[in-house]
C-alpha positions as CSV (number, residue, x, y, z in Angstrom):
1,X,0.0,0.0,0.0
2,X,1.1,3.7,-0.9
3,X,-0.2,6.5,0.8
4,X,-0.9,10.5,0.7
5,X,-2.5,12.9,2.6
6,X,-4.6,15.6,0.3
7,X,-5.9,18.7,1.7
8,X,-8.0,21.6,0.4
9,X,-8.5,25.2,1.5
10,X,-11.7,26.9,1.1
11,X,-11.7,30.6,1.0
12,X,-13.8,33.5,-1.2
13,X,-11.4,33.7,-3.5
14,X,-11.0,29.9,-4.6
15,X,-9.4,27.0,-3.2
16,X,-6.0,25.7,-3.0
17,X,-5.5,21.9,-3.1
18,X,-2.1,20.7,-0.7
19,X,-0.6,17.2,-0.7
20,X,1.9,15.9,1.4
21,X,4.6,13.2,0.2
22,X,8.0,12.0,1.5
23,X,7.9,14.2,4.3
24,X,7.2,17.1,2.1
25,X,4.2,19.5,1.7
26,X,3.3,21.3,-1.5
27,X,1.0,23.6,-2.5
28,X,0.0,21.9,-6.0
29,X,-3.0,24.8,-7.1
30,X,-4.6,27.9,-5.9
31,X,-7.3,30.0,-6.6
32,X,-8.9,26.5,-8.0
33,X,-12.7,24.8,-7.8
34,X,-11.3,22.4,-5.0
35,X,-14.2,20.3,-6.2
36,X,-12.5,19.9,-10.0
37,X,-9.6,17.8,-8.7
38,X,-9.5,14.5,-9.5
39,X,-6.4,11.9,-7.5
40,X,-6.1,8.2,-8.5
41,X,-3.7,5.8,-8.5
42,X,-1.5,5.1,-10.7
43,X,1.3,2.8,-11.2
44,X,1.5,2.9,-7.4
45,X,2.0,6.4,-7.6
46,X,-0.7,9.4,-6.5
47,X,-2.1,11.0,-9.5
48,X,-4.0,14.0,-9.1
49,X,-5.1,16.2,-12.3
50,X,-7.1,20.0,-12.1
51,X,-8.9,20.1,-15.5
52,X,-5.7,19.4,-18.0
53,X,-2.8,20.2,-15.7
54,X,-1.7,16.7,-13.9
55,X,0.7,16.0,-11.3
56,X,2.0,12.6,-9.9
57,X,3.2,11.8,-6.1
58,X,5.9,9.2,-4.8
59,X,3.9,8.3,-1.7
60,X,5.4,5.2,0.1
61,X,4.4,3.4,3.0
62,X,1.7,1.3,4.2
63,X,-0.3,4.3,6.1
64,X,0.5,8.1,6.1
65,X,2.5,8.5,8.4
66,X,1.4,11.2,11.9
67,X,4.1,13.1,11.3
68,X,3.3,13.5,7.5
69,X,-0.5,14.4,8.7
70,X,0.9,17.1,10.7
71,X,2.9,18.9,8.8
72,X,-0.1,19.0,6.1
73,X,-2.6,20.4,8.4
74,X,0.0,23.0,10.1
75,X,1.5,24.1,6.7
76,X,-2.5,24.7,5.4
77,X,-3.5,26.7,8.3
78,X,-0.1,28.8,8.3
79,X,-1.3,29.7,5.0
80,X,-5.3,30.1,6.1
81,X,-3.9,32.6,8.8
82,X,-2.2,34.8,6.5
83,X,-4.9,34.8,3.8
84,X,-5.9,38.8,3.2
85,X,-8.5,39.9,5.7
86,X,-10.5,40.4,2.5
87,X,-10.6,36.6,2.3
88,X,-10.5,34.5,5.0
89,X,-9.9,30.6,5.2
90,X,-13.0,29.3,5.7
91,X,-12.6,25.7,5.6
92,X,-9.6,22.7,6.1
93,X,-10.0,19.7,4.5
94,X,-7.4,17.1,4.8
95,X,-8.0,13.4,3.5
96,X,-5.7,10.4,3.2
97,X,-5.9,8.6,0.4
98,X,-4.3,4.9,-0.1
99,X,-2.9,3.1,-3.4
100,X,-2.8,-0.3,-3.9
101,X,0.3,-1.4,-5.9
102,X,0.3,-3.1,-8.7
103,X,2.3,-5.9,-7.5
104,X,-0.4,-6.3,-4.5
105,X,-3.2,-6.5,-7.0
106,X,-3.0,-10.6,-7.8
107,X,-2.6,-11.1,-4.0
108,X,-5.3,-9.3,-3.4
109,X,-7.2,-11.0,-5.9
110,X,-6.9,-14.2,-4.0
111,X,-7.9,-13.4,-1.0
C-alpha cells in the first residue's frame, strides 16, 4: 500500500488543493474549484489532475504516516492565517488517500 495525505483550503477567493509526500508539503493549485480535482492511483503512484494540468506523487508506505498528517494540516492553516482579511480561510479539509500497488493486485485478488 502507498499513501498521501490531500488537503483543500476553502476561502472567497477559490481554493487551493495541498498534498503531502515523503515528508514534504506542496501547494500543487490555488485559486482553483477544489471540487475539479481528481487523484487516483496510478502505477503505485498518487495521480492528481485539475482540468488538464496533472501531477504525480511518490507516496510510500503502508499508512500516512502522523508526522506526514501534521505537517499538512500546520503548513494549510499557516497559509489560512495569512490569507488577506479580505478573504478569510473558511474551511480545512485534509483526506488520506491509499494506493494499492500493482504488484499487490493478484494477492489481493486471491484473497
Amino acid at each position: 500500500m502507498v499513501s498521501c495525505n490531500q488537503g483543500v483550503i476553502s476561502s472567497t477567493n477559490g481554493d487551493s488543493f495541498w498534498v503531502v509526500h515523503m515528508g514534504k508539503v506542496d501547494q500543487v493549485w490555488s485559486n482553483i474549484d477544489g471540487n475539479k480535482v481528481q487523484c487516483m492511483a496510478e502505477n503505485g503512484m498518487l495521480k492528481c489532475c485539475y482540468n488538464s494540468d496533472c501531477r504525480s506523487f511518490t507516496c510510500p508506505g503502508i499508512v500516512t504516516s502522523g508526522s506526514d498528517q501534521l505537517l499538512l494540516i500546520d503548513a494549510m492553516r499557516r497559509a489560512a492565517n495569512q490569507a488577506p482579511k479580505s478573504s478569510p480561510a473558511s474551511r480545512l479539509t485534509v483526506k488520506s488517500t491509499a494506493v494499492l500497488l500493482s504488484v499487490l493486485l493478484p494477492i489481493a485478488a486471491l484473497i
